[in-house]
DSSP file (Angstrom, degrees, kcal/mol; ACC not computed):
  #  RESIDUE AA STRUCTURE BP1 BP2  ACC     N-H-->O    O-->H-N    N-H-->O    O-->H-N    TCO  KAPPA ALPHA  PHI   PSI    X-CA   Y-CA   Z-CA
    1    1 A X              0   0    0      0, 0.0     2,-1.0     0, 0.0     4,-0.0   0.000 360.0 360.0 360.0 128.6  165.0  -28.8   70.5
    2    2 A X     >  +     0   0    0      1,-0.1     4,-2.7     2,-0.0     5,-0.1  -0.835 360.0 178.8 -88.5  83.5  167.2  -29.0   73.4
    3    3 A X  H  > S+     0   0    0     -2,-1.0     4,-1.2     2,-0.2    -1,-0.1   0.463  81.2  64.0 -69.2   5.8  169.4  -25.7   73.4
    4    4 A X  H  > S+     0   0    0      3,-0.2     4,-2.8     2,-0.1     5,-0.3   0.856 114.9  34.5 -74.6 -59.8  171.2  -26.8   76.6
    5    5 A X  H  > S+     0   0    0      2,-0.2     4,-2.7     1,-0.2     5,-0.2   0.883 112.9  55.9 -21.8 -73.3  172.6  -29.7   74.5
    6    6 A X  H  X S+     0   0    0     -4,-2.7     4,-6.2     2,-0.2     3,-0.4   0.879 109.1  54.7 -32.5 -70.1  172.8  -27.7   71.3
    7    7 A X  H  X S+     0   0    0     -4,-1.2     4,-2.1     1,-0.3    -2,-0.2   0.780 114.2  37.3 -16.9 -87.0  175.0  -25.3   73.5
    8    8 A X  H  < S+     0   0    0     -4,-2.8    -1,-0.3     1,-0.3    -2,-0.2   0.666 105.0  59.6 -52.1 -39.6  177.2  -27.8   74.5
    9    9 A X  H >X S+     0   0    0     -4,-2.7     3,-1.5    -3,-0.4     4,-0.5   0.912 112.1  50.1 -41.4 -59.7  177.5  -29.7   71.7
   10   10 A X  H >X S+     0   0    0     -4,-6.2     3,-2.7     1,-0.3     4,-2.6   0.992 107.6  51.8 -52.7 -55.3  178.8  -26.1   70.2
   11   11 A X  H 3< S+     0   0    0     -4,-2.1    -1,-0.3     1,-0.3     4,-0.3   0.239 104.2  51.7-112.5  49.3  180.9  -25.5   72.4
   12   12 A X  H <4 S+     0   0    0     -3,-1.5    -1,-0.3     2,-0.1     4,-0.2   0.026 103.5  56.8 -69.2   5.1  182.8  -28.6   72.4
   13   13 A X  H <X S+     0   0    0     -3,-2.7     4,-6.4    -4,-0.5    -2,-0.2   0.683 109.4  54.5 -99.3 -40.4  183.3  -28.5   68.9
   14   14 A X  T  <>S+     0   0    0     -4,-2.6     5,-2.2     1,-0.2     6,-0.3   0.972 113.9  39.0 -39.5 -69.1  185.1  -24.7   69.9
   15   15 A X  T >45S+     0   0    0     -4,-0.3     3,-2.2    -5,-0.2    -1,-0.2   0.918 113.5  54.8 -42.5 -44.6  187.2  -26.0   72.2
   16   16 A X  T 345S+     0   0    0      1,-0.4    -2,-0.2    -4,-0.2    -1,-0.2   0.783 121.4  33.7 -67.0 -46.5  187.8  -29.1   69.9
   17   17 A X  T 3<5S-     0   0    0     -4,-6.4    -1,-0.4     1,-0.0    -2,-0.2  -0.088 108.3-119.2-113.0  54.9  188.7  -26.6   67.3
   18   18 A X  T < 5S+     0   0    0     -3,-2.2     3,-0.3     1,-0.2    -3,-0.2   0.750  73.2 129.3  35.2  38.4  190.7  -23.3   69.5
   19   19 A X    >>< +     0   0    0     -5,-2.2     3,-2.8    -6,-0.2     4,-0.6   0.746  38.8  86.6 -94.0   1.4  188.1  -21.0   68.3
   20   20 A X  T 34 S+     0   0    0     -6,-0.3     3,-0.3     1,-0.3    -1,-0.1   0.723  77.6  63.7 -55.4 -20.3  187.3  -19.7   71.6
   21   21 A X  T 34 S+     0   0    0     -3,-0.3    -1,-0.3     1,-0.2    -2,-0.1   0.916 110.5  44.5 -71.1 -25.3  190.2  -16.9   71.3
   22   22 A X  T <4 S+     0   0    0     -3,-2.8     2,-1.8     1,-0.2    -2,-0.2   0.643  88.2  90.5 -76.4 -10.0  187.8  -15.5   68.2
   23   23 A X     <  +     0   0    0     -4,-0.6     2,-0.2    -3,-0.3    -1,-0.2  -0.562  56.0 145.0 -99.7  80.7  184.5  -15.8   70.0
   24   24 A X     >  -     0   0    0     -2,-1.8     4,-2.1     1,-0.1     5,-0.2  -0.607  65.2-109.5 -91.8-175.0  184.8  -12.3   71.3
   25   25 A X  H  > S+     0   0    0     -2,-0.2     4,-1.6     2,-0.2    -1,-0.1   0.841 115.6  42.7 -81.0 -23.5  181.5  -10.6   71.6
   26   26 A X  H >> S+     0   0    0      2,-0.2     3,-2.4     1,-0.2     4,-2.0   0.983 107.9  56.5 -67.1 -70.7  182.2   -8.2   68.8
   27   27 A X  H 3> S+     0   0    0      1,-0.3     4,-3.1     2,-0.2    -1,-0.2   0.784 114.8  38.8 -41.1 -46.5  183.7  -10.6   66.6
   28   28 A X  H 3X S+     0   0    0     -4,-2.1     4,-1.2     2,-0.2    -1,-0.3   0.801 109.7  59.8 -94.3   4.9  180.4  -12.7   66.9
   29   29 A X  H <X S+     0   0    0     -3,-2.4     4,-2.1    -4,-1.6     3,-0.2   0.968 109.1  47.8 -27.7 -56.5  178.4   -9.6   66.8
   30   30 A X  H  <>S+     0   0    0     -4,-2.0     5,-0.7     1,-0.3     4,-0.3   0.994 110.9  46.8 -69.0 -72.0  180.2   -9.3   63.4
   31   31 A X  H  X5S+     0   0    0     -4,-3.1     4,-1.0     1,-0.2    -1,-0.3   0.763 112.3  50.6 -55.6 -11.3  179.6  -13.1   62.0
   32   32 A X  H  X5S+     0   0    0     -4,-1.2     4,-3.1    -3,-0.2    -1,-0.2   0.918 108.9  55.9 -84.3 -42.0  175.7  -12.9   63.0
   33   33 A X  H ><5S+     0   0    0     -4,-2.1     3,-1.3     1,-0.2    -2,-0.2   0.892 121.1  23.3  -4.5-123.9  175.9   -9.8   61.1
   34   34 A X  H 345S+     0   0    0     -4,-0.3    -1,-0.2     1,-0.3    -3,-0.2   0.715 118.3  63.7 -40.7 -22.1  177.4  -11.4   57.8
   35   35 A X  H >X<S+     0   0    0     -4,-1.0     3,-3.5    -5,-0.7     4,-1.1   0.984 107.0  43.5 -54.2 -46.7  175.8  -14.8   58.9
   36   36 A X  G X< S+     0   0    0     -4,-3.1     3,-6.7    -3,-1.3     2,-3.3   0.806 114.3  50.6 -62.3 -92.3  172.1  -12.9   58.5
   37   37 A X  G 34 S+     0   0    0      1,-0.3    -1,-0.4     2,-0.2     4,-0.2   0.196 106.0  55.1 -53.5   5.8  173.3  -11.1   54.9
   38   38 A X  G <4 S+     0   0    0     -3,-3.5     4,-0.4    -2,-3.3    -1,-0.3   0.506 106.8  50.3 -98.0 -19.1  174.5  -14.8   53.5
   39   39 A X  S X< S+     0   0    0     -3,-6.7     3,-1.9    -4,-1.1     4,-0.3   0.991 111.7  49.3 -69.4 -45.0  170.8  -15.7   54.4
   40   40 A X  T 3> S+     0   0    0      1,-0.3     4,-1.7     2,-0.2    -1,-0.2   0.389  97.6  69.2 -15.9 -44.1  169.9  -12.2   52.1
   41   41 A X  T 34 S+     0   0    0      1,-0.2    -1,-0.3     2,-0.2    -2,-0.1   0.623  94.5  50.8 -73.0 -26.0  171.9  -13.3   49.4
   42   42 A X  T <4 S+     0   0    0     -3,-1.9    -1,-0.2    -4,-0.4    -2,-0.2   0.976 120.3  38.6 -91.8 -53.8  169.4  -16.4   48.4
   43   43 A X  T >4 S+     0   0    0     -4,-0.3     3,-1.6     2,-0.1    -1,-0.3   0.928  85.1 121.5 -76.5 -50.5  166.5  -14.0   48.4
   44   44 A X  T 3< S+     0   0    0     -4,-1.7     3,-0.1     1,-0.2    -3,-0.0   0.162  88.5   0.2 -18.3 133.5  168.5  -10.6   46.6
   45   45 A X  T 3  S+     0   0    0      1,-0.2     2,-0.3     0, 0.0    -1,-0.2   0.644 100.2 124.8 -13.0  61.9  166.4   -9.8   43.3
   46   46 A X    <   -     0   0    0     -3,-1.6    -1,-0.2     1,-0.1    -3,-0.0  -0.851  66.3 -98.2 -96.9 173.8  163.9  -12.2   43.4
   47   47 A X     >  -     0   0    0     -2,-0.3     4,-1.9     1,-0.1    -1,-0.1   0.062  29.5-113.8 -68.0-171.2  160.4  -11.7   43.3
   48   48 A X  T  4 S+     0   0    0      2,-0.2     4,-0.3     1,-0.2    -1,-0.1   0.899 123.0  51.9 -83.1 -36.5  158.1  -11.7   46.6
   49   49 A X  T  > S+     0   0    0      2,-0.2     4,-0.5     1,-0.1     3,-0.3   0.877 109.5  48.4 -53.6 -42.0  156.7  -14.9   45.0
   50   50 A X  T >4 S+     0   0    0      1,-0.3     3,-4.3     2,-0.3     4,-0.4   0.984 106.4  52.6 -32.7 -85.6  159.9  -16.4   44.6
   51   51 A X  T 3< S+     0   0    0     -4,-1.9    -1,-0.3     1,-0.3    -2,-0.2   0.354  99.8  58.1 -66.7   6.9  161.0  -15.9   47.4
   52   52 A X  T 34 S+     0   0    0     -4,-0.3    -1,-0.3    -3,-0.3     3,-0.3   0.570 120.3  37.4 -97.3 -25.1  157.7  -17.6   49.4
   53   53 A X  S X< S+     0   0    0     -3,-4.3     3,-1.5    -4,-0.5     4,-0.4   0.502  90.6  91.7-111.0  17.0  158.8  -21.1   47.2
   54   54 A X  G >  S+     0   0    0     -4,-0.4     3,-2.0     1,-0.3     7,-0.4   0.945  77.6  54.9 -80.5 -23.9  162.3  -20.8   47.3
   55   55 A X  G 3  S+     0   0    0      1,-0.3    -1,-0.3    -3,-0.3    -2,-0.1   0.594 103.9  67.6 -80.0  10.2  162.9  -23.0   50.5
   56   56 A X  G <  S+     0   0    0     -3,-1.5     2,-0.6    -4,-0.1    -1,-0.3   0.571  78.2  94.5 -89.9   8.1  160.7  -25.8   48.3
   57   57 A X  S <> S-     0   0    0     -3,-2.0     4,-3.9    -4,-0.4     5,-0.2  -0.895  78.7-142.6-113.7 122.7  163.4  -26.0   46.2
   58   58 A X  H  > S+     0   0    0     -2,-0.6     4,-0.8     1,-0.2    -1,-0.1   0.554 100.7  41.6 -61.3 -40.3  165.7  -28.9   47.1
   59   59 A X  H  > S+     0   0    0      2,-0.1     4,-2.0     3,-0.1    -1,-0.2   0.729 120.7  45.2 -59.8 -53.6  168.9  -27.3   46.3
   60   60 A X  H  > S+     0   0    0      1,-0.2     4,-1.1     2,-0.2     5,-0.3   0.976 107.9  57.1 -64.5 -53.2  167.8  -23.8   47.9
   61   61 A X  H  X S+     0   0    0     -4,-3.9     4,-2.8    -7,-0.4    -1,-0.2   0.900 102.0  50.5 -58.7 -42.1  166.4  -25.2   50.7
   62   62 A X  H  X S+     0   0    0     -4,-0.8     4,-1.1     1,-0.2    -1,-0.2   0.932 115.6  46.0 -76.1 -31.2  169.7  -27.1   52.0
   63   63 A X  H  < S+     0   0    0     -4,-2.0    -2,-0.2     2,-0.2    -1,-0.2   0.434 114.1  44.1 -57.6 -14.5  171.8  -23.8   51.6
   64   64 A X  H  X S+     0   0    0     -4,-1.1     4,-2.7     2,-0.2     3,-0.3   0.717 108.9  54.0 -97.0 -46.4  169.6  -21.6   53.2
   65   65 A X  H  X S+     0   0    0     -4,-2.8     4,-1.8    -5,-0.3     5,-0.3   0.894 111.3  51.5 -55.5 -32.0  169.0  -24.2   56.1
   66   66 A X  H  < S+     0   0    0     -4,-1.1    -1,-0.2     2,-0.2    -2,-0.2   0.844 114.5  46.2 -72.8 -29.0  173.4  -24.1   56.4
   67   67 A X  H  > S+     0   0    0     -3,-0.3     4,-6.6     3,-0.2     3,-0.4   0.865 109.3  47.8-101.7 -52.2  173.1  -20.2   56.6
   68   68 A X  H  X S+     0   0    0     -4,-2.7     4,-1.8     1,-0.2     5,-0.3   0.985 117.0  49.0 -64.9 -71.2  170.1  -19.9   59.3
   69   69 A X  H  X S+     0   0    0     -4,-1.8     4,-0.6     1,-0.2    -1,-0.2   0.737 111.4  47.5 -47.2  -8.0  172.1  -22.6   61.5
   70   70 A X  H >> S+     0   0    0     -3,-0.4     4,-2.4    -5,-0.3     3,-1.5   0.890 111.0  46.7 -93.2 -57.2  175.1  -20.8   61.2
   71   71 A X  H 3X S+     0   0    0     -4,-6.6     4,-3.1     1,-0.2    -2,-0.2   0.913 117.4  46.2 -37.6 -53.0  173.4  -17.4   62.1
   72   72 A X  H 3X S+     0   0    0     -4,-1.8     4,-0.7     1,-0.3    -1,-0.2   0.530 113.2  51.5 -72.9 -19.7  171.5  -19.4   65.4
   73   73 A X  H <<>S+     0   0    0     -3,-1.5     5,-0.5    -4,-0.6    -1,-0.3   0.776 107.9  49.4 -32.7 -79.5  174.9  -20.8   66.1
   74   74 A X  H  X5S+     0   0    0     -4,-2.4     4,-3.0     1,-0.2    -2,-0.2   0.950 111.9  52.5  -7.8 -67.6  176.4  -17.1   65.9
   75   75 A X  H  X5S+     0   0    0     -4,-3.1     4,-1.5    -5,-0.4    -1,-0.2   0.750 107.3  45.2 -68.4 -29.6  173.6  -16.2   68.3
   76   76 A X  H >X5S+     0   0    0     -4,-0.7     3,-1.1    -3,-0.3     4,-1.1   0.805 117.2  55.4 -78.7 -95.0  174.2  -19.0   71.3
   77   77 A X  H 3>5S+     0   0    0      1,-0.3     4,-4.4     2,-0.2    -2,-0.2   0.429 105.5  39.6  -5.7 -76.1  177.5  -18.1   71.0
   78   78 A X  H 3X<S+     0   0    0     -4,-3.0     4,-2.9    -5,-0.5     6,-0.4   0.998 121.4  46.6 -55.3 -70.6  177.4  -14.6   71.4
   79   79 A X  H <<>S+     0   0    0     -4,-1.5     5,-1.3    -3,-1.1    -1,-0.2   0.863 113.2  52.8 -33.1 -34.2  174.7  -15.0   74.5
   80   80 A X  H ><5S+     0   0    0     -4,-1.1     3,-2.5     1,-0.2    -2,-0.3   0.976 110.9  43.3 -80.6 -46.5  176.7  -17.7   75.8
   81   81 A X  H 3<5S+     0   0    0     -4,-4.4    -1,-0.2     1,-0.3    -2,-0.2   0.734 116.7  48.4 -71.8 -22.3  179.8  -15.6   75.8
   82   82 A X  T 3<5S-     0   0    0     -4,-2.9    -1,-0.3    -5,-0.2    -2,-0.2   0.344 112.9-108.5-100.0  10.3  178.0  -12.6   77.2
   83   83 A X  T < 5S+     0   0    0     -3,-2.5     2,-0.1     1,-0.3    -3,-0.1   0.243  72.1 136.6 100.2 -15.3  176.0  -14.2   80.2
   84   84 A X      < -     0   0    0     -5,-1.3     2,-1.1    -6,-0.4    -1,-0.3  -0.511  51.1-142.0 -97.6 154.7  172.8  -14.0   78.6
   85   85 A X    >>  -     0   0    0      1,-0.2     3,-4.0    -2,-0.1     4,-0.8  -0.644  15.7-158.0-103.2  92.3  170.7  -17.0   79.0
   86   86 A X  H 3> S+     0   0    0     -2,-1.1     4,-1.7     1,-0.3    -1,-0.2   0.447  90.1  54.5 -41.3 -27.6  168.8  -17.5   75.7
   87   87 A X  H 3> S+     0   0    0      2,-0.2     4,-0.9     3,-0.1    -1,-0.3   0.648 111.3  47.3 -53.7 -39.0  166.2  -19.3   76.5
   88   88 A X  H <> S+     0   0    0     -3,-4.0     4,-2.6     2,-0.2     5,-0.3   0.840 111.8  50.7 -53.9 -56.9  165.3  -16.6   79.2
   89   89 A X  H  X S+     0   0    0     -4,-0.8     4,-3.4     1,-0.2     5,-0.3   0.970 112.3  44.5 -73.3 -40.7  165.7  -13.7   76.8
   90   90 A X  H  X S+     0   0    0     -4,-1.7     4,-2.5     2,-0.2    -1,-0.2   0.966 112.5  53.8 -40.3 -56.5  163.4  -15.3   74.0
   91   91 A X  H >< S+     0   0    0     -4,-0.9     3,-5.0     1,-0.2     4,-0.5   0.784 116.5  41.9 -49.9 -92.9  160.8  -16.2   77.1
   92   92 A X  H 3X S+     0   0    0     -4,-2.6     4,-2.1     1,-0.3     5,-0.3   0.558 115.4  43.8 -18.6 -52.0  161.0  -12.1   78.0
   93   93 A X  H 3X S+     0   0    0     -4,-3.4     4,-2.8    -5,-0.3    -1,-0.3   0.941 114.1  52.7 -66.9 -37.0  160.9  -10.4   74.4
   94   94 A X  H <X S+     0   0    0     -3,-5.0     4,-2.1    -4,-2.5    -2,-0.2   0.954 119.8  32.4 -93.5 -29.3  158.1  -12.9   73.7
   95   95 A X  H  > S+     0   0    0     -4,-0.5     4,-2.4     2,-0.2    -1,-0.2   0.763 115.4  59.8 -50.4 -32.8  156.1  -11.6   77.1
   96   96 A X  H  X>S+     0   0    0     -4,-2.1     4,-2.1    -5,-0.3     5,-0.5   0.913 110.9  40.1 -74.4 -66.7  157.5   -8.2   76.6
   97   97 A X  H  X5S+     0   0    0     -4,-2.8     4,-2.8    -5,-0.3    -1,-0.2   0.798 104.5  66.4 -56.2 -18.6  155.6   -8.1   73.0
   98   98 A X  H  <5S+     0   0    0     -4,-2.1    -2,-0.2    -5,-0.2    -3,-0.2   0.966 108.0  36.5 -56.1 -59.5  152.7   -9.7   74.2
   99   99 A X  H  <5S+     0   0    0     -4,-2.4     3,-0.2     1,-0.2    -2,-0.2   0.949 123.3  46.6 -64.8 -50.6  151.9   -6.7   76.4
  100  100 A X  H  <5S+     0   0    0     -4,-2.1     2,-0.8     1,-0.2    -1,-0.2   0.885 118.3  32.4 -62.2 -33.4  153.1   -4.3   73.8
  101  101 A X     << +     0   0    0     -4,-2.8    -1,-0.2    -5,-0.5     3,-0.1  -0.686  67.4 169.5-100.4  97.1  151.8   -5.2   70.9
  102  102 A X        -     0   0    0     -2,-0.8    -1,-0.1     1,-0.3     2,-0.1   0.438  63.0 -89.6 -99.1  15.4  147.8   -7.0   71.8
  103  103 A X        -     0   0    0     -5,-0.1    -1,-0.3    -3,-0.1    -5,-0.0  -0.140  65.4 -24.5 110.4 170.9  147.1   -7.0   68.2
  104  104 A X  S    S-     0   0    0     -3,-0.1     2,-0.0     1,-0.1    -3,-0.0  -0.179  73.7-106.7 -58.4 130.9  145.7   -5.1   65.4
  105  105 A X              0   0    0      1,-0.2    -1,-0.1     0, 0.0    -2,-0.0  -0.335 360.0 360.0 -69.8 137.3  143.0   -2.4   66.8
  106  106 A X              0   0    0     -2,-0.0    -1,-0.2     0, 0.0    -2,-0.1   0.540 360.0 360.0 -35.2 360.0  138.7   -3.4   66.0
C-alpha cells in the first residue's frame, strides 16, 4: 500500500468534491469518532465468537471493510490537515512501544 498515492488520490477526490472547507481538524476528529462507532455497530451484542467469524460472512465483511476505509480515510485526512506525516507517526508509536512494552514478564 502506497499511502503517498492513497493521500492524493483522497485528496483529489476533496477538491473534486469542495469538501475541503469541512476538513477542519475537529470536524474530522468528529467523523473518525463516529466513523470508529459505525465499525462498533456490526459487532454491538454479539457474542465474542460471533464476532471472530463475522468478517467471513460475505455480506458483513463488505460493510465492515466500507466502515474501516472510511475511518483510515478520516485518519490521512485529519494528519494531512494537521502536518503530521503518517507514515512517520505509525514508524514512532510502533518504536515507541517496542521499548515500552518488551513483552509479557518470564
Amino acid at each position: 500500500m502506497d499511502l503517498k498515492h492513497i493521500i492524493k488520490e483522497y485528496n483529489t477526490l476533496c477538491e473534486d468534491n469542495d469538501w475541503q472547507v469541512f476538513h477542519t481538524p475537529k470536524n474530522l476528529a468528529s467523523a473518525v469518532a463516529v466513523s470508529a462507532s459505525k465499525i462498533l455497530q456490526h459487532y454491538q451484542w454479539i457474542t465474542e465468537e460471533e464476532s471472530i467469524t463475522l468478517g467471513r460472512i460475505p455480506q458483513s465483511r463488505e460493510r465492515i471493510e466500507a466502515e474501516i476505509s472510511e475511518t483510515f480515510f478520516y485518519l490521512l485526512a485529519l494528519a494531512n490537515r494537521t502536518g503530521i506525516d503518517f507514515e512517520q507517526a505509525i514508524a514512532n508509536k510502533a518504536r515507541k512501544d517496542a521499548r515500552d512494552y518488551q513483552g509479557a514478564p518470564d
